[in-house]
N, C-alpha and C positions, 0 to 999 in steps of 0.2 A: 359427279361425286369423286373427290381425288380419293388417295391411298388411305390416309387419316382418319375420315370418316365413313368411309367404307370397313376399317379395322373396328372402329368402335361398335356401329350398328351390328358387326356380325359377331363382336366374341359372345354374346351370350349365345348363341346357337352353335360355337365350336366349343365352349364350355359345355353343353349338353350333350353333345355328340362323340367328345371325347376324342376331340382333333388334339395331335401334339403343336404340330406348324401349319400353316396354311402362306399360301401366296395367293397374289394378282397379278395374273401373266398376260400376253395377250393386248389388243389396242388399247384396252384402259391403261396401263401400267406403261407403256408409250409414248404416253399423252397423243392417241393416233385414230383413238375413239370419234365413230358419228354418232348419229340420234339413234342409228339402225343396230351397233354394234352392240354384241352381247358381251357380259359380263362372265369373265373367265376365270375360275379360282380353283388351285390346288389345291387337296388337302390332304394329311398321313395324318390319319388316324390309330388311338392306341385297341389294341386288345380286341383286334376282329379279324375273323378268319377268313376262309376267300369265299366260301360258304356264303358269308351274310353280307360281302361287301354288296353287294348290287342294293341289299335292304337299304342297309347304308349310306350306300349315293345317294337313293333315292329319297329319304328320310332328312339328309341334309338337304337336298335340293329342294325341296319340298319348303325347309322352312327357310333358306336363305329365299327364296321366291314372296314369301310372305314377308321376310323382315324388308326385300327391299322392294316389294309390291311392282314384281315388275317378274314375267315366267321366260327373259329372254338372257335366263346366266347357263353357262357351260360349266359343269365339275367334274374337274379327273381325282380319282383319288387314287394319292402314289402309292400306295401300298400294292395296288398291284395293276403296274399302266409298265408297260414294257417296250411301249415306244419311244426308244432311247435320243431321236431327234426330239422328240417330242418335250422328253424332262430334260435334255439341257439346255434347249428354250426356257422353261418355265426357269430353273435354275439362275440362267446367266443374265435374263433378261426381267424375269417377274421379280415384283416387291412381297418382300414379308409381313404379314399384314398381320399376324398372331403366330408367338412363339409359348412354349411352355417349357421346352427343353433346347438351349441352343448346340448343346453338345451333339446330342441326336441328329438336329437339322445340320449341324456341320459338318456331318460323318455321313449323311445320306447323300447330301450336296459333292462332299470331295470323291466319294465314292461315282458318284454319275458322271462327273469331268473326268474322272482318271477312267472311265468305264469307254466315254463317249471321244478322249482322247486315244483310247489304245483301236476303238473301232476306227477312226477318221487313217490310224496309222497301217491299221493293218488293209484297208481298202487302199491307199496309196504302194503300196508293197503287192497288191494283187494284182492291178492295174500296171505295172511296172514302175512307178515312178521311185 
Protein backbone atom coordinates (compact mmCIF):
# COMPACT_ATOMS: atom_id res chain seq x y z
CA UNK A 1 0.00 0.00 0.00
CA UNK A 2 1.95 3.25 -1.04
CA UNK A 3 1.69 6.87 0.82
CA UNK A 4 -1.72 7.86 -1.00
CA UNK A 5 -3.66 5.38 -0.09
CA UNK A 6 -2.62 4.67 3.19
CA UNK A 7 -3.44 8.78 3.73
CA UNK A 8 -6.85 8.18 2.61
CA UNK A 9 -7.82 4.83 4.54
CA UNK A 10 -6.44 6.59 7.78
CA UNK A 11 -7.75 10.37 7.82
CA UNK A 12 -11.04 9.40 9.27
CA UNK A 13 -9.33 7.92 12.21
CA UNK A 14 -6.92 11.04 12.61
CA UNK A 15 -10.03 13.14 12.13
CA UNK A 16 -11.38 11.27 15.27
CA UNK A 17 -8.55 11.39 17.21
CA UNK A 18 -7.63 14.75 16.72
CA UNK A 19 -4.22 14.30 15.00
CA UNK A 20 -2.87 17.87 13.62
CA UNK A 21 -0.04 15.85 11.18
CA UNK A 22 0.81 12.50 11.04
CA UNK A 23 3.77 10.81 8.90
CA UNK A 24 5.01 7.37 7.31
CA UNK A 25 8.37 6.91 8.30
CA UNK A 26 10.23 3.73 8.47
CA UNK A 27 10.57 0.92 5.39
CA UNK A 28 7.15 1.80 4.07
CA UNK A 29 7.98 5.41 3.24
CA UNK A 30 11.50 3.93 1.72
CA UNK A 31 10.05 1.88 -0.61
CA UNK A 32 12.30 -0.94 1.59
CA UNK A 33 9.22 -2.70 2.91
CA UNK A 34 8.83 -6.98 3.03
CA UNK A 35 5.78 -8.85 3.66
CA UNK A 36 7.15 -9.03 7.48
CA UNK A 37 7.65 -5.35 7.90
CA UNK A 38 5.52 -3.24 10.03
CA UNK A 39 3.78 -0.22 9.36
CA UNK A 40 5.25 2.84 11.06
CA UNK A 41 3.27 6.25 11.67
CA UNK A 42 3.86 9.40 13.51
CA UNK A 43 1.41 11.36 14.88
CA UNK A 44 1.08 15.03 17.03
CA UNK A 45 -1.83 15.06 18.23
CA UNK A 46 -4.04 18.35 19.44
CA UNK A 47 -5.20 18.97 23.10
CA UNK A 48 -3.74 16.08 25.14
CA UNK A 49 -1.90 16.03 28.09
CA UNK A 50 0.99 13.45 28.93
CA UNK A 51 -1.56 12.04 31.34
CA UNK A 52 -3.72 10.53 28.61
CA UNK A 53 -1.09 10.14 25.81
CA UNK A 54 -0.66 6.35 26.36
CA UNK A 55 -4.82 6.30 26.28
CA UNK A 56 -4.22 7.88 23.10
CA UNK A 57 -1.54 5.71 21.46
CA UNK A 58 -3.26 3.24 22.34
CA UNK A 59 -6.87 4.27 21.12
CA UNK A 60 -5.23 5.23 17.78
CA UNK A 61 -3.53 2.15 17.49
CA UNK A 62 -6.33 0.26 18.07
CA UNK A 63 -8.31 1.75 15.22
CA UNK A 64 -5.51 2.26 12.69
CA UNK A 65 -5.20 -1.72 13.17
CA UNK A 66 -8.82 -2.11 12.36
CA UNK A 67 -8.87 0.42 9.48
CA UNK A 68 -5.96 -1.44 7.98
CA UNK A 69 -6.72 -5.03 9.34
CA UNK A 70 -3.53 -5.96 9.84
CA UNK A 71 -2.00 -5.58 14.32
CA UNK A 72 1.60 -5.28 12.83
CA UNK A 73 1.96 -0.95 12.73
CA UNK A 74 4.21 0.87 15.14
CA UNK A 75 3.03 4.52 16.52
CA UNK A 76 5.02 7.21 18.11
CA UNK A 77 3.16 10.04 19.06
CA UNK A 78 5.46 13.17 18.82
CA UNK A 79 4.02 15.00 21.41
CA UNK A 80 5.93 13.51 23.56
CA UNK A 81 8.85 10.93 21.97
CA UNK A 82 12.17 12.60 23.03
CA UNK A 83 14.27 10.36 21.02
CA UNK A 84 15.71 12.98 19.07
CA UNK A 85 17.54 10.37 16.50
CA UNK A 86 14.49 9.02 16.38
CA UNK A 87 12.27 12.24 15.09
CA UNK A 88 14.82 13.41 12.78
CA UNK A 89 14.42 10.04 11.03
CA UNK A 90 10.80 10.51 10.99
CA UNK A 91 11.24 14.20 10.01
CA UNK A 92 13.87 13.92 7.16
CA UNK A 93 12.95 10.74 5.80
CA UNK A 94 9.01 10.07 6.58
CA UNK A 95 6.18 11.13 4.25
CA UNK A 96 3.34 13.31 5.24
CA UNK A 97 0.43 11.57 4.94
CA UNK A 98 -2.32 14.19 6.85
CA UNK A 99 -1.66 17.70 7.61
CA UNK A 100 -4.38 20.12 9.24
CA UNK A 101 -2.00 22.71 10.26
CA UNK A 102 1.15 23.10 7.93
CA UNK A 103 2.52 26.09 9.87
CA UNK A 104 2.55 24.06 13.17
CA UNK A 105 4.19 20.85 11.28
CA UNK A 106 6.82 23.40 9.99
CA UNK A 107 7.71 24.99 13.20
CA UNK A 108 7.80 21.42 14.89
CA UNK A 109 9.96 19.94 12.02
CA UNK A 110 12.53 23.17 11.84
CA UNK A 111 12.60 23.06 15.44
CA UNK A 112 13.85 19.10 15.53
CA UNK A 113 16.61 19.86 12.67
CA UNK A 114 17.92 22.80 14.32
CA UNK A 115 17.58 20.84 17.83
CA UNK A 116 19.21 17.56 16.13
CA UNK A 117 21.78 19.86 14.26
CA UNK A 118 23.04 21.66 17.39
CA UNK A 119 23.13 18.07 19.33
CA UNK A 120 25.28 16.42 16.18
CA UNK A 121 27.51 19.90 16.82
CA UNK A 122 28.01 19.93 20.19
CA UNK A 123 28.94 15.87 20.26
CA UNK A 124 31.58 16.82 17.57
CA UNK A 125 33.01 19.63 19.85
CA UNK A 126 33.05 17.04 22.96
CA UNK A 127 34.90 14.49 21.17
CA UNK A 128 37.43 17.01 20.00
CA UNK A 129 36.75 17.47 16.52
Amino acid sequence: MDANDLALKLKPVFETHNVVFAYLFGSHATNEASKVSDIDIAVYVKDVNNESLFDKKLSVHIDICRVLETDNIDIVILNNTHNLMLLNEIIRNGIVIYDTNSALREEYEINIIHTAIDFKTQRLINIGI
